[in-house]
DSSP file (Angstrom, degrees, kcal/mol; ACC not computed):
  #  RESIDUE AA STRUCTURE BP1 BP2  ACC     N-H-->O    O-->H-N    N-H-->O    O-->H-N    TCO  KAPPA ALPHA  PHI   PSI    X-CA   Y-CA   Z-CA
    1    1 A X              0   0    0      0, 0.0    82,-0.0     0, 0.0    81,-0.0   0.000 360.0 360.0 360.0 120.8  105.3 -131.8   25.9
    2    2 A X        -     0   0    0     77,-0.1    81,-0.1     0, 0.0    80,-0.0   0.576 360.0-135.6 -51.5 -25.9  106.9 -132.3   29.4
    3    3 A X        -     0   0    0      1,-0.1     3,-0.1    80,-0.0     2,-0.1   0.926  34.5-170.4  37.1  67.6  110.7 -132.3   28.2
    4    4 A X        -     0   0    0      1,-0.1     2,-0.2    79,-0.1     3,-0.1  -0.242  23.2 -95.4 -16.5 137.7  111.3 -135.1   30.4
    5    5 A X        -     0   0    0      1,-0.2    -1,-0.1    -2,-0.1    82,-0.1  -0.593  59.8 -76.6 -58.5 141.9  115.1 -136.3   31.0
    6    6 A X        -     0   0    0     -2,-0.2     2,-0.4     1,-0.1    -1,-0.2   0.320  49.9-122.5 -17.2 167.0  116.1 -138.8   29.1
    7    7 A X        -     0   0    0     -3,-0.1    -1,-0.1    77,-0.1     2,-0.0  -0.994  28.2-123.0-113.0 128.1  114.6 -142.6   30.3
    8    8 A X     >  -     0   0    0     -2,-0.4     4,-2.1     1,-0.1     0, 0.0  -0.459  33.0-103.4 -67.8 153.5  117.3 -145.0   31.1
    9    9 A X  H  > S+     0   0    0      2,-0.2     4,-2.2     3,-0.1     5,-0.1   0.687 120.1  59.2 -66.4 -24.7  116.8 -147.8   29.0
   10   10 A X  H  > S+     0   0    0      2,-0.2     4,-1.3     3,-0.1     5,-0.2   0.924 114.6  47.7 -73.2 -62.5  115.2 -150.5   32.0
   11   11 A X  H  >>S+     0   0    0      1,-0.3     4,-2.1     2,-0.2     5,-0.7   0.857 107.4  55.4 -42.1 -73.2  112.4 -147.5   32.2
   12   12 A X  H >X5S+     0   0    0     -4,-2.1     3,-1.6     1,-0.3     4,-1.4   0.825 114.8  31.7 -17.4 -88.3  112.2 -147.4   28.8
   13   13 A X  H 3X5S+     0   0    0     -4,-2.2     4,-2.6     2,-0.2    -1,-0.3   0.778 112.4  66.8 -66.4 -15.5  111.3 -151.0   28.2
   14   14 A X  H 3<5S+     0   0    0     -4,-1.3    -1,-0.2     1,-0.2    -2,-0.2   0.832 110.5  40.4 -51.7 -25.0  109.3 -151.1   31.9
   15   15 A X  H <<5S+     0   0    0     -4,-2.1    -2,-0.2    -3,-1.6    -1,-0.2   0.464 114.6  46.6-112.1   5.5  106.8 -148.7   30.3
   16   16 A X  H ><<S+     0   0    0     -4,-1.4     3,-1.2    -5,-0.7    -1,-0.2   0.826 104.7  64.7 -82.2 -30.0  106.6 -150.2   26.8
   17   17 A X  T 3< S+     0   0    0     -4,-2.6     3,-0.5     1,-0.3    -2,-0.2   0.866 107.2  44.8 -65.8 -17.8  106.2 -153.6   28.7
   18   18 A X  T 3   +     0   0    0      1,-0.3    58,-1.4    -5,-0.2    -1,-0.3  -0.141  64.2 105.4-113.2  55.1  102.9 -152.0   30.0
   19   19 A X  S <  S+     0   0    0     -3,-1.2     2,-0.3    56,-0.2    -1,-0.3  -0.052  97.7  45.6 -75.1   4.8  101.4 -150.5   27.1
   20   20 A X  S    S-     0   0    0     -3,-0.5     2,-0.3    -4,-0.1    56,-0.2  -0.677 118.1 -89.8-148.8 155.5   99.3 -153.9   27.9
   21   21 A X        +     0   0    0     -2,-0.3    54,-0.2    54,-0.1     2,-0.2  -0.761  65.8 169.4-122.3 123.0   98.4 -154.7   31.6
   22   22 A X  B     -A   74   0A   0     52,-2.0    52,-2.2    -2,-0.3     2,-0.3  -0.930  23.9-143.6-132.0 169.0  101.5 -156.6   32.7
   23   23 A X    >>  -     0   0    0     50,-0.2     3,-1.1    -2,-0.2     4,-0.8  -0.770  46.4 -77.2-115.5-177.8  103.3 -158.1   36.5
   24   24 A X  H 3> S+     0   0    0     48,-0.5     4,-1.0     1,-0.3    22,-0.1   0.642 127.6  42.0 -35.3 -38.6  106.6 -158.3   37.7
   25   25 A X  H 3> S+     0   0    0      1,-0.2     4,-1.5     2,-0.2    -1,-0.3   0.747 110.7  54.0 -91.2 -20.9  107.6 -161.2   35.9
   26   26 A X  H <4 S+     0   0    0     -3,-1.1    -2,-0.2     2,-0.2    -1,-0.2   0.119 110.3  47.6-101.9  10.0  106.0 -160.4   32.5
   27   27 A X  H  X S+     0   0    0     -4,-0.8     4,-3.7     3,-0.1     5,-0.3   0.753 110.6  51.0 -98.8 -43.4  107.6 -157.2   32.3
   28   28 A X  H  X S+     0   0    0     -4,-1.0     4,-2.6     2,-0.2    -2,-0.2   0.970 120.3  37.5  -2.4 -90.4  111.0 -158.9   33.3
   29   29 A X  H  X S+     0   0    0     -4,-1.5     4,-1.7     1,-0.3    -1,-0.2   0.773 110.1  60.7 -63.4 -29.0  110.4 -161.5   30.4
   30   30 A X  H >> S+     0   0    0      1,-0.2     4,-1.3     2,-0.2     3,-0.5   0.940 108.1  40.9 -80.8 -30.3  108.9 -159.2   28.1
   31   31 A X  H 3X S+     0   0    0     -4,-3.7     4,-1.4     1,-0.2     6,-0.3   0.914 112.8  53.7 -72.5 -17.9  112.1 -156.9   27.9
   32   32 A X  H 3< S+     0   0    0     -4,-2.6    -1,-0.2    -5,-0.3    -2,-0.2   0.660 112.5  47.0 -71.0 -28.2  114.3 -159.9   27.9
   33   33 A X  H X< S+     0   0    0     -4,-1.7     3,-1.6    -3,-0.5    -2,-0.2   0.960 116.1  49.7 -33.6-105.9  111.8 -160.8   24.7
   34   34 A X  H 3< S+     0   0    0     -4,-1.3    -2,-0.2     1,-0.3    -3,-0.1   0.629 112.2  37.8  29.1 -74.9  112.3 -157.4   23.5
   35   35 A X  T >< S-     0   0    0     -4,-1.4     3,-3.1    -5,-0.4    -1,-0.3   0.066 108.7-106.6-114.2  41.6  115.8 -156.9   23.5
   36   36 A X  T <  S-     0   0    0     -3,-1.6    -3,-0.2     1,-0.3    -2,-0.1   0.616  82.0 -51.9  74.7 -15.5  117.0 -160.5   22.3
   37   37 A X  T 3  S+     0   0    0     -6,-0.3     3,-0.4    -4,-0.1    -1,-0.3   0.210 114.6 116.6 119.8 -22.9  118.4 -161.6   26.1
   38   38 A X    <   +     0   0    0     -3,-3.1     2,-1.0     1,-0.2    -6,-0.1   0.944  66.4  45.2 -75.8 -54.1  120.4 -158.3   26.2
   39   39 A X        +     0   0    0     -8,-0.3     2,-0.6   -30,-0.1    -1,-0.2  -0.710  60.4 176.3 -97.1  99.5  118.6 -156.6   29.2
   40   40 A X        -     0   0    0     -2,-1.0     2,-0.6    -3,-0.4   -12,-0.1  -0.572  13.6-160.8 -68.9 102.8  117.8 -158.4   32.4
   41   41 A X        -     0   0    0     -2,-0.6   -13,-0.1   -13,-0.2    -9,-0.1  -0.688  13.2-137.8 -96.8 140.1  116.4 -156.5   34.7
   42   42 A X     >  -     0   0    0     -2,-0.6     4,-1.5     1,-0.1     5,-0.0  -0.020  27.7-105.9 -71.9-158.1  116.8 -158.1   38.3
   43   43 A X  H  > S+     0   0    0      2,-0.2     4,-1.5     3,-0.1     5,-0.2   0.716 116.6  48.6-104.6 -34.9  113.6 -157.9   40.8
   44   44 A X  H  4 S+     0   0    0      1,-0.1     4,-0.5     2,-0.1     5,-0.2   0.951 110.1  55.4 -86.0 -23.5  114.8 -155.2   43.2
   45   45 A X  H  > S+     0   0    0      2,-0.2     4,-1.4     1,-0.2    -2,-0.2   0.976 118.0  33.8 -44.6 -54.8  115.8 -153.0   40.2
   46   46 A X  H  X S+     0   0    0     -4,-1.5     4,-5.1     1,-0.2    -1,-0.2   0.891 112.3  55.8 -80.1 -28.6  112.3 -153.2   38.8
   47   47 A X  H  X S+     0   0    0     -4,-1.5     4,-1.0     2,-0.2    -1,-0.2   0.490 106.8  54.3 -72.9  -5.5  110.7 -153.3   41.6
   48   48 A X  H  4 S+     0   0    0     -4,-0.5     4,-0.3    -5,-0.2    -1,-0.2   0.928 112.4  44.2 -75.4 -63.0  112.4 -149.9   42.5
   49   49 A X  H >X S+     0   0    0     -4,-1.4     4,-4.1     2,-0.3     3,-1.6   0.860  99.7  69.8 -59.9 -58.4  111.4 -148.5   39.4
   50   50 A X  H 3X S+     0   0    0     -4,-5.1     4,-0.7     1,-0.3    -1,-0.2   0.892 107.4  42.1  -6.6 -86.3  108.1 -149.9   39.9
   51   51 A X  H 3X S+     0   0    0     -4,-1.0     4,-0.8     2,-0.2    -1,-0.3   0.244 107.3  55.5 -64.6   7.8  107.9 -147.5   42.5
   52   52 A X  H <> S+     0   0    0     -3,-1.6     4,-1.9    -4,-0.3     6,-0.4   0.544 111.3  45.9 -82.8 -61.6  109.4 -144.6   41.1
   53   53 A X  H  X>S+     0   0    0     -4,-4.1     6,-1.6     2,-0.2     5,-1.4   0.760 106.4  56.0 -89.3  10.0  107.1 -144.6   38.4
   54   54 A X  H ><5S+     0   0    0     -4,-0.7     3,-1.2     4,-0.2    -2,-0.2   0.824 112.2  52.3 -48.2 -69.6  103.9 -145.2   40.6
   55   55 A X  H 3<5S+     0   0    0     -4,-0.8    -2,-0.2     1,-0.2    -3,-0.1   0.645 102.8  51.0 -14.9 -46.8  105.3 -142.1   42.1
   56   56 A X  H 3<5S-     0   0    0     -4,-1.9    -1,-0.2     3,-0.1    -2,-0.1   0.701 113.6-114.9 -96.8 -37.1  105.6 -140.0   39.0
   57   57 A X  T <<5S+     0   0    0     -3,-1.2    22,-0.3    -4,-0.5    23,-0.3   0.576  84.2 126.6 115.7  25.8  102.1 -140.9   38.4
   58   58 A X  S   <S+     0   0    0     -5,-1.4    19,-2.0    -6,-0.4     2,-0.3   0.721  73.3  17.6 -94.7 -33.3  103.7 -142.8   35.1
   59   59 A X  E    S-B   76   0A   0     -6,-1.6    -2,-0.5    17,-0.3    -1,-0.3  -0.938  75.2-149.0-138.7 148.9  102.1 -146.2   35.9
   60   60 A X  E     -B   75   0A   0     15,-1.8     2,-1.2    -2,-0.3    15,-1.1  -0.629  34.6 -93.0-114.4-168.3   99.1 -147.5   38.1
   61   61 A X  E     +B   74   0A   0      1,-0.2    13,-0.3    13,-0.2     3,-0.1  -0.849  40.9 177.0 -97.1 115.0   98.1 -150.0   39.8
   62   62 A X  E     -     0   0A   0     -2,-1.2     2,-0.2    11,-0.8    -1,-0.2   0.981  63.4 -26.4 -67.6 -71.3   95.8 -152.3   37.1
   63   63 A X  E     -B   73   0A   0     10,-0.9    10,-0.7    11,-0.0    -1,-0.2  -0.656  50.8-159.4-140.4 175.3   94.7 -155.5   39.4
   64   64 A X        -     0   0    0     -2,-0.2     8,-0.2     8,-0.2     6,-0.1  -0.213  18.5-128.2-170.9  88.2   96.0 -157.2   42.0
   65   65 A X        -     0   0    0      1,-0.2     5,-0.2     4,-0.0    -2,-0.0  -0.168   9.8-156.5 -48.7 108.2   95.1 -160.9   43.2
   66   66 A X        +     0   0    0      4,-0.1    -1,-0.2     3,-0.1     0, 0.0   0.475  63.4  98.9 -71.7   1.7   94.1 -161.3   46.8
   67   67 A X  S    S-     0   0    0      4,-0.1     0, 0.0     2,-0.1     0, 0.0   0.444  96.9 -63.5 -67.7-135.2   95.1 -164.8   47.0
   68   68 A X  S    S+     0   0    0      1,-0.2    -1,-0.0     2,-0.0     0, 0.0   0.952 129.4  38.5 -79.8 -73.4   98.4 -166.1   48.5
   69   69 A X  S    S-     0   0    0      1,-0.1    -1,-0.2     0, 0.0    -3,-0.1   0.547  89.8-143.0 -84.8  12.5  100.9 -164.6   46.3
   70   70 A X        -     0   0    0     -5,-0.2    -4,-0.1    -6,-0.1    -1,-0.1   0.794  17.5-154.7  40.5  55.7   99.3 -161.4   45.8
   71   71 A X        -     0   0    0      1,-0.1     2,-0.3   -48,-0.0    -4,-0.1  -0.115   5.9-155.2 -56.0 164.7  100.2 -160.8   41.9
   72   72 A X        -     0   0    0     -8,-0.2   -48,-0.5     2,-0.0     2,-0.3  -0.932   5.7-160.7-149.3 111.1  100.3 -157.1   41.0
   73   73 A X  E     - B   0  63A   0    -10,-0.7   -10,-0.9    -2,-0.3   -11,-0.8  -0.810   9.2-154.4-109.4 166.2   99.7 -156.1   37.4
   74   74 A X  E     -AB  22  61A   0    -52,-2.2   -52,-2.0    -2,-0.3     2,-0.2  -0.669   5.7-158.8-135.2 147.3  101.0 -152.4   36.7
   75   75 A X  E     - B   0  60A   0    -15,-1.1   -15,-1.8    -2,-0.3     2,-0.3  -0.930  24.3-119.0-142.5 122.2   99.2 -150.3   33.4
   76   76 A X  E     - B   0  59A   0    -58,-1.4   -17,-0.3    -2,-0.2     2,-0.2  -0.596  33.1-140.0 -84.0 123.0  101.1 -147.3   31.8
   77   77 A X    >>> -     0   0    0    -19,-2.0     3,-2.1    -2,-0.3     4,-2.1  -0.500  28.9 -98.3 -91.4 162.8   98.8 -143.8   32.3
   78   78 A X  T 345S+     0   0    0      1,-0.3    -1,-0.1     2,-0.2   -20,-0.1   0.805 126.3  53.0 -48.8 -31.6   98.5 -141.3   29.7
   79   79 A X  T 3>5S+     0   0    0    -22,-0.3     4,-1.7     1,-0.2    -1,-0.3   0.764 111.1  51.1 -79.4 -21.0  101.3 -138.8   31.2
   80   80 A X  H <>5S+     0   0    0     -3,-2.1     4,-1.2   -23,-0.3    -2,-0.2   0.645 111.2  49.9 -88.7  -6.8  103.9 -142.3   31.1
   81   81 A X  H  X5S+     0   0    0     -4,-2.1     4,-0.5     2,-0.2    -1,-0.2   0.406 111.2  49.2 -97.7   4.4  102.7 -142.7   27.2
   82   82 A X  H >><S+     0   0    0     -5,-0.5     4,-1.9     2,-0.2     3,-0.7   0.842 111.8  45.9-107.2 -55.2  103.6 -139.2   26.9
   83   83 A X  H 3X S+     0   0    0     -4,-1.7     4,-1.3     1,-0.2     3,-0.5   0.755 110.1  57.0  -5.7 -66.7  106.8 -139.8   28.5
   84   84 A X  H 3X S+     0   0    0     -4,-1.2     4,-1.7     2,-0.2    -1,-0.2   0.660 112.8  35.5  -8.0 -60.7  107.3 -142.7   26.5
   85   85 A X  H << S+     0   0    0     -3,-0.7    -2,-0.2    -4,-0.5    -1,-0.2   0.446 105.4  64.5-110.5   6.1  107.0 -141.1   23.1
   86   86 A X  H >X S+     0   0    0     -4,-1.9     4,-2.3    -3,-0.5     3,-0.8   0.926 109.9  41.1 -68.4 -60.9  108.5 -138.2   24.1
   87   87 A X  H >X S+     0   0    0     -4,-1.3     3,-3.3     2,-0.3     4,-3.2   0.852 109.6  60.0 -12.2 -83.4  111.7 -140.7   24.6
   88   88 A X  H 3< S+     0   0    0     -4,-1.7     4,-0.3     1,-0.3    -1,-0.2   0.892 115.7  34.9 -43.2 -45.7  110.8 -142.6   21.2
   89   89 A X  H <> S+     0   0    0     -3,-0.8     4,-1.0    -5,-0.2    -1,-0.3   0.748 106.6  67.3 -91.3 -14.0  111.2 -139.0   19.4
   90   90 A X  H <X S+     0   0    0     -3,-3.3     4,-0.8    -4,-2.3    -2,-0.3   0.860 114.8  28.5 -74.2 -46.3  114.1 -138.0   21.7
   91   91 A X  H  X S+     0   0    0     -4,-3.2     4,-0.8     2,-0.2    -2,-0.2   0.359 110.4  64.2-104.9  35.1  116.4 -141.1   19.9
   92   92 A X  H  > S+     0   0    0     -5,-0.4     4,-4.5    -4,-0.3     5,-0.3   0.753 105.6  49.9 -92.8 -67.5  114.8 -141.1   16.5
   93   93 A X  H  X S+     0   0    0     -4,-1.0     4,-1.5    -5,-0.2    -2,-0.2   0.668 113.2  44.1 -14.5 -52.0  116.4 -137.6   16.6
   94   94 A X  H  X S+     0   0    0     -4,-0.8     4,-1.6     2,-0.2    -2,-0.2   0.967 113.1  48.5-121.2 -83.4  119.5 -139.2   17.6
   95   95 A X  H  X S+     0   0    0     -4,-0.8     4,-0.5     2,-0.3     5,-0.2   0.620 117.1  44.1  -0.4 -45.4  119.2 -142.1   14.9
   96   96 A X  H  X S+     0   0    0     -4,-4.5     4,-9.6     2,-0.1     3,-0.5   0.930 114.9  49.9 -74.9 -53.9  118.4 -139.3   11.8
   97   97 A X  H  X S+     0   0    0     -4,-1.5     4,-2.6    -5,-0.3    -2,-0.3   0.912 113.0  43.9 -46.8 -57.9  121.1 -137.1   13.0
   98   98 A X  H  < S+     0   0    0     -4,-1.6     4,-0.4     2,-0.2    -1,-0.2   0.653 116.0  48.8 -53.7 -21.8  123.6 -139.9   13.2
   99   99 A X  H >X S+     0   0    0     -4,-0.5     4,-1.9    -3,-0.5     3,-0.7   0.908 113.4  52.7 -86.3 -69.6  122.5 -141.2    9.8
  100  100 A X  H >X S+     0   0    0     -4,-9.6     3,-1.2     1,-0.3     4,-0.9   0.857 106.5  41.3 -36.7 -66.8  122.8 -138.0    8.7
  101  101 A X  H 3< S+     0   0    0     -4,-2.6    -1,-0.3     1,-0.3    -2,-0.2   0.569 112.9  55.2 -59.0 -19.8  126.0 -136.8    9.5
  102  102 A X  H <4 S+     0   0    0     -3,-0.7     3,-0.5    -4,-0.4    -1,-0.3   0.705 105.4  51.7 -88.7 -18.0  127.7 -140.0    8.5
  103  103 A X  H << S+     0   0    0     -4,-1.9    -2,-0.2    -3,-1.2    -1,-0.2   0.634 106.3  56.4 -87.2 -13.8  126.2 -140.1    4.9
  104  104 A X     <        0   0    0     -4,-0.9    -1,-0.2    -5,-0.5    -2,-0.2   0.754 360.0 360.0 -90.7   0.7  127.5 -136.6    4.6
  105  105 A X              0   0    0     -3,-0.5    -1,-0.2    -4,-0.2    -2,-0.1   0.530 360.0 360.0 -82.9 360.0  131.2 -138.0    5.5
């Protein structure tokens, strides 16, 4: 385990959107899908992030379409699914603990 900092919640759903080889817009649609409509992330936010987690070595580059608009689909690597489910066990903690302590009130 890395003990990552927390993941803000657009991270969070950028790298569950790519547990599946996804682009810009289908990660976009899928967290919007996801969380009901509650979080839009705009296009220089994700595309920020993008590169932040390209950085981190959290996501790669899957494909990329040489045509005109040069689509770019993004794939989550085994150190961003470890990331990932460290997070998933970081608020389940959070979510037992809260559970707990309120049934004991």
């Amino acid at each position: 385990m890395t003990k990552n900092q927390p993941l803000t919640e657009g991270i969070y759903y950028i790298l569950l959107s790519l547990v599946t080889p996804n682009h810009g817009y289908g990660i976009i649609q899928k967290t919007l899908e996801l969380t009901g409509g509650r979080l839009e992330l705009g296009a220089g936010t994700l595309y920020g992030a993008i590169n932040n987690l390209l950085d981190k070595g959290w996501i790669t580059l899957y494909s990329e379409e040489k045509e005109s608009r040069k689509k770019k689909e993004y794939h989550i690597t085994a150190a961003g699914r470890e990331a990932l489910y460290e997070e998933m066990e970081r608020l389940q903690e959070l979510l037992d603990n809260g559970r707990r302590l309120t049934r004991e009130v």
